[in-house]
N, C-alpha and C positions, 0 to 999 in steps of 0.2 A: 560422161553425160550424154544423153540422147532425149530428143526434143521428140514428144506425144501429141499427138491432139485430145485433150479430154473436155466434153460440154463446151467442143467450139473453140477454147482458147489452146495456145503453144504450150506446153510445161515442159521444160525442162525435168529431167529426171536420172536417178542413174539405176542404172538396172535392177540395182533391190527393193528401191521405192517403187515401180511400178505397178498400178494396178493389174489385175490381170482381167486385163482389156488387152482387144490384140491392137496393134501397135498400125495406125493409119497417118501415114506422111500427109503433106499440103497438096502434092500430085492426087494421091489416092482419094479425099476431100472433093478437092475440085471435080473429076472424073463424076465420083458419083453426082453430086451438084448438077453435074450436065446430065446426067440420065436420068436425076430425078425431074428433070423438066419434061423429060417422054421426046430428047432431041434424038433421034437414029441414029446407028452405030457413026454412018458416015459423016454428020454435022458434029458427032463430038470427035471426032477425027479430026475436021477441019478446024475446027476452032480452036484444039490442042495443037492443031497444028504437027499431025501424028499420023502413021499410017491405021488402016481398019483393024489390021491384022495386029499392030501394039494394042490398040485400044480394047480387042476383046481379050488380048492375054493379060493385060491388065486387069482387066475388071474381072477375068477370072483367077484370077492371082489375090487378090482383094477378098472373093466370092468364100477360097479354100482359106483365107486367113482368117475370115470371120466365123468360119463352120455353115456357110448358107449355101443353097444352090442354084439361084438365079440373081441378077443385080438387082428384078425387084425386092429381094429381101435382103441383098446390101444395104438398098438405097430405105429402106422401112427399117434395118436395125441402127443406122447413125441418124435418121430421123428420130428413134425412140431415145436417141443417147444425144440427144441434141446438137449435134454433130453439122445438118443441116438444118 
C-alpha cells in the first residue's frame, strides 16, 4: 500500500489501483502551498525549515515528476487538481 494525495485528501492505494496521476507526498503539497503564496525561495526554506539549495531540488524534482518546467506550473497544475 502507498498513500496518494488525490483532490486534496490521503488515499491509500496499492499500486495497481492508482490513478495515473504522478504521485505528490504531503512534503511535496505543502512545498508547493508555500510557493503558491509568491513566498521566495529563502522564506520557504525557512519555514520548512530547510536549506535553499533542498528546497529548489525539491521543487524541481516535483517540476520533472509532474512533466512541467517552472513551479509556477507546479503550483497551477495541483491548483487545477485541487490539490491546493
Amino acid at each position: 500500500m502507498t498513500t496518494t494525495y488525490y483532490n486534496g485528501m490521503s488515499v491509500a492505494m496499492s499500486r495497481r489501483e492508482m490513478p495515473d496521476l504522478p504521485m505528490l507526498g504531503h512534503g511535496d503539497i505543502q512545498l508547493l502551498r508555500l510557493l503558491s503564496t509568491g513566498l521566495p525561495v529563502e522564506a520557504v526554506a525557512r519555514r520548512l525549515d530547510l536549506s535553499e539549495r533542498t528546497v529548489r531540488r525539491r521543487t524541481r524534482a516535483i517540476c520533472d515528476r509532474l512533466g512541467v518546467g517552472t513551479a509556477i506550473e507546479a503550483v497551477v497544475w495541483a491548483v487545477r487538481r485541487g490539490l491546493l
